[in-house]
C-alpha distance (Angstrom), angle and dihedral (degrees) to the residues before:
residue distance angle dihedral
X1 . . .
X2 4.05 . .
X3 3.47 113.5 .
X4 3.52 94.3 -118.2
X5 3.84 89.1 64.3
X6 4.19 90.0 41.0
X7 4.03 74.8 58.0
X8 3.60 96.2 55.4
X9 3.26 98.4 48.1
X10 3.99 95.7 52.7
X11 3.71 81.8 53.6
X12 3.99 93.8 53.2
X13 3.82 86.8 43.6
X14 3.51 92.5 49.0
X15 3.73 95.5 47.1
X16 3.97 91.3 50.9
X17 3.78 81.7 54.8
X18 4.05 98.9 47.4
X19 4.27 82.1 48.7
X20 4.08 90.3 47.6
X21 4.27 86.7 53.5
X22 3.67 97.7 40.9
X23 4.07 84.2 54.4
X24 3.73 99.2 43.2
X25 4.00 86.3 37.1
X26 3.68 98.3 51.8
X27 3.99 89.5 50.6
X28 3.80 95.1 48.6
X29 3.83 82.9 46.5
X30 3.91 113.7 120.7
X31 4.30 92.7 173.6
X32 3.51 147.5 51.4
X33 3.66 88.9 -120.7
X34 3.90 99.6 62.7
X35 4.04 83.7 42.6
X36 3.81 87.4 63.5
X37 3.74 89.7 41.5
X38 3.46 96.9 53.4
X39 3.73 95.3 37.9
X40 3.82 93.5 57.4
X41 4.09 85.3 43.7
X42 3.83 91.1 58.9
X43 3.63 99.8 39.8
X44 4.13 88.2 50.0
X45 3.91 84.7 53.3
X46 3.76 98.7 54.7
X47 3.43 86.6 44.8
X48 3.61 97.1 55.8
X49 3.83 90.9 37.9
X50 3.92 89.0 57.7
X51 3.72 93.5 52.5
X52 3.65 95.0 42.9
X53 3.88 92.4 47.5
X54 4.35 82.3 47.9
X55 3.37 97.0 53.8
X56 4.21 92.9 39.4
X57 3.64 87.9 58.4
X58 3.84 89.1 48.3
X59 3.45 92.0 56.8
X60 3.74 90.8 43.6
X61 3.77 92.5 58.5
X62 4.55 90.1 37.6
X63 3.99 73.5 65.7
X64 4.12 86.0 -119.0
X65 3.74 101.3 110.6
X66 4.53 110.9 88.9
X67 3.96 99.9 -147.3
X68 4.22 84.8 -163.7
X69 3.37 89.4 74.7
X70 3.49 112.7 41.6
């Protein structure tokens, strides 16, 4: 795999991880403050997982991307 696409997938990896927080986070919350924190953490994460998952397909279709090793 190219290291561009070893770089995408940290990023999808990492956004899974940044959703996963904001969840656990907002339950364990006990103020508004950590609601807006965690908010803005798990809209940044879709965000970046949309635009990783665009450019991934990109790739995919540039015949780049190696589907064995994902």
């Amino acid at each position: 795999m190219k290291p561009c696409d070893k770089n995408i997938v940290k990023t999808l990896k990492l956004a899974d991880a940044m959703i996963d927080l904001a969840n656990r986070g907002d339950i364990d919350r006990e103020d508004v403050g950590c609601g807006i924190l965690y908010g803005t953490m798990r809209d940044a994460a879709y965000k970046l997982k949309l635009l990783a998952e665009n450019e991934k397909e990109k790739h995919i279709k540039k015949g780049w991307w190696n589907r064995d090793r994902e």
